[in-house]
N, C-alpha and C positions, 0 to 999 in steps of 0.2 A: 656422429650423424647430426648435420645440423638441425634445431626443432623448427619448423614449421608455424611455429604457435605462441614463438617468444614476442613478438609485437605485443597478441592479443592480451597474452599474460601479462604481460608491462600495464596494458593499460585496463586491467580489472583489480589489479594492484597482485595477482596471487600467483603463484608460478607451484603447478601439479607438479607432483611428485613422481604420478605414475600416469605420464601420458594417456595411455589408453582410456584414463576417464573421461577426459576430454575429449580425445577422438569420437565415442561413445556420444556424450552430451551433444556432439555436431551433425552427429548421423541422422537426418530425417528418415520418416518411415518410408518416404517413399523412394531414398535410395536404398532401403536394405530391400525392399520388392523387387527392383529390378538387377541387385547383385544376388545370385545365389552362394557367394563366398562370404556375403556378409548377414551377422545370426543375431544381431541385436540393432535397437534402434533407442533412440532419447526418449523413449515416452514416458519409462517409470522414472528415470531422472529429473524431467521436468517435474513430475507428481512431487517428489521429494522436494526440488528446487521452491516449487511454491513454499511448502509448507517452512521449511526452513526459513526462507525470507519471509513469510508473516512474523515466525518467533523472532527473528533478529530485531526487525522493523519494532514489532513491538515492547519489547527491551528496550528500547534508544529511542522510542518516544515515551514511554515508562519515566526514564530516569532523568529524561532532557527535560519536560512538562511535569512535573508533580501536582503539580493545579488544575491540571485537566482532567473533567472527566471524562465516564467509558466512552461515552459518545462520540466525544473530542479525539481521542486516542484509535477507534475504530475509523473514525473519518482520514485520520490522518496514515492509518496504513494502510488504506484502502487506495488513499492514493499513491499510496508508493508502487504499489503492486497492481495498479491499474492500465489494461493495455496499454493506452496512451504512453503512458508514461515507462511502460518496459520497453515499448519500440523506439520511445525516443532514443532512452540511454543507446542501446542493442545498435539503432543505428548511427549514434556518436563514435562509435570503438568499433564501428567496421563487421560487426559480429556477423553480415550475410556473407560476407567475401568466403566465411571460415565452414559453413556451415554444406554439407555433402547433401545434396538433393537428387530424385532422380530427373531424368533426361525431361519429361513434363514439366515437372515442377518448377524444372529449371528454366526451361522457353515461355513458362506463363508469368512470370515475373515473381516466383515465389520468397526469394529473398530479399526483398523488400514487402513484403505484404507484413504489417502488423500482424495478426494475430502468430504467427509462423515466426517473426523477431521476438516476442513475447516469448511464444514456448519455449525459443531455443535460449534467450537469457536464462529461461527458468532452470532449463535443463543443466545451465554449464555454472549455475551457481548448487544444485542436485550435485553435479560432478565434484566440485569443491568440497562442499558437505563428507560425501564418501571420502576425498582423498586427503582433506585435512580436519574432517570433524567441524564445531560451531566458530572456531578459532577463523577457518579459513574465511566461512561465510562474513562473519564480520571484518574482514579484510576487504571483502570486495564489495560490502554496505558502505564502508567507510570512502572506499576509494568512487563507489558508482552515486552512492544515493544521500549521501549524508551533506554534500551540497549544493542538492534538489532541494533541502529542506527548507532553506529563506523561500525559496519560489512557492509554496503551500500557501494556500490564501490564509489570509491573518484569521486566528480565530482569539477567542476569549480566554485567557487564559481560568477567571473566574466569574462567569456572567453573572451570577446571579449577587457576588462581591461587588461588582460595577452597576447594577441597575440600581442595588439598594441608596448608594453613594448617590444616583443619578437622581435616585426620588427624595432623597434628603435635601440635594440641593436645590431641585426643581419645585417643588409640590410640600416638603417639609411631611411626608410621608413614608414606612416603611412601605415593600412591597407586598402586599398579601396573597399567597398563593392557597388553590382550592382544585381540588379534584370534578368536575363536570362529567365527568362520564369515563366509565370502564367497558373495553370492549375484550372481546374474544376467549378462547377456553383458559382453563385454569394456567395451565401451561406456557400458553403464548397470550397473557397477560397484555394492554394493551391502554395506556392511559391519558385522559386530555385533561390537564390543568390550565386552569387561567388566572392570569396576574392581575394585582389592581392596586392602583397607589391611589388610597381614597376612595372613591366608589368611581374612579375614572380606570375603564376596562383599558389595558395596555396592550395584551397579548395573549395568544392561547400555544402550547405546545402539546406534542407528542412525545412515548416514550415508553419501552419495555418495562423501566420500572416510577415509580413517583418521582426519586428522587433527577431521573434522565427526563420524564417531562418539563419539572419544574425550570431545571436548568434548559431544554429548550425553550419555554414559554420565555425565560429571561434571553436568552440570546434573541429570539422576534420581538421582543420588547425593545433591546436595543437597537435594535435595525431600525423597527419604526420610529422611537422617540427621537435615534440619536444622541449625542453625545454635545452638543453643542450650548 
């Protein structure tokens, strides 16, 4: 029997094992509503799909970025896994043509609607997960997202490495940081530091811990003084 699903597979780099995960992962909810023959829908797939792609995405900016921190590594899989940017992929590889809706959903333009290309990426990387474990996921990071990653806005690899260097050559000053104010419960900690090279204020950041303020207040430091 021929597969129906080998394009799509070609082009997320992974080819199932056991079809039906897939079929599963395409099945919107609102086509099992209006089939009585059909007893499952993608939604706990997608659940899992997410979760898997944060852990991959963040492995592979882990080990790609060493100099970056939490901050730096949150921002950056946040955008991987940010609608935008699921629907883009999702509609690069065709993924609404594949995806089973019902008769509604289908006349109101639902396979093209982002948030519904989102789920269903999440879902058929969920699908992979189950049918080939982290092995698979990482097949199809590599093959989907890994060169999205030059397209990520430039960030610092070590801000507050670059300011220092900045204020030596500019000012002939280290940069001095300082905690200005703590907010919120013990728990959801909450902190503003401000930089100063000399008694000249550069910048202020934010930050769950001191050490994510400070390196914010350096990356606003940079934006403002510049590099020039």
């Amino acid at each position: 029997m021929a597969n129906p699903y080998k394009p799509l597979e070609k082009s997320i780099g992974y080819r199932f094992r056991r079809r039906r995960h897939l079929e599963t992962a395409l099945t919107h909810r609102s086509h099992r509503f209006e089939r009585p023959d059909v007893d499952v829908d993608n939604q706990r797939m997608e659940f899992l799909g997410d979760a898997a792609l944060s852990l991959v995405a963040a492995a592979y900016f882990y080990e790609r970025f060493p100099d970056f921190e939490e901050g730096h590594l949150t921002r950056l899989r946040s955008s991987v896994s940010a609608t935008e940017s699921l629907a883009a992929i999702a509609r690069e590889i065709g993924l609404g043509a594949y995806v089973r809706l019902g008769r509604g959903e289908q006349l109101s333009g639902g396979a093209e609607r982002p948030t519904l290309l989102e789920d269903s990426l999440e879902a058929v990387i969920g699908a992979a997960y189950v049918d080939g474990g982290l092995k698979a996921v990482k097949k199809i990071f590599r093959r989907l997202f890994e060169p999205r990653v030059s397209e990520v806005p430039r960030l610092h690899r070590n801000p507050k490495g670059d300011l220092q260097e900045l204020c030596q050559r500019r000012w002939k000053h280290n940069p001095r940081y300082r905690v200005v104010r703590e907010e919120g419960p013990a728990h959801q900690r909450r902190y503003v530091v401000e930089v100063r090279a000399g008694e000249r204020l550069l910048a202020t950041g934010e930050g769950a811990s001191k050490r994510e303020a400070e390196s914010a207040a350096a990356d606003a430091a940079l934006a403002q003084v510049g590099d020039g």
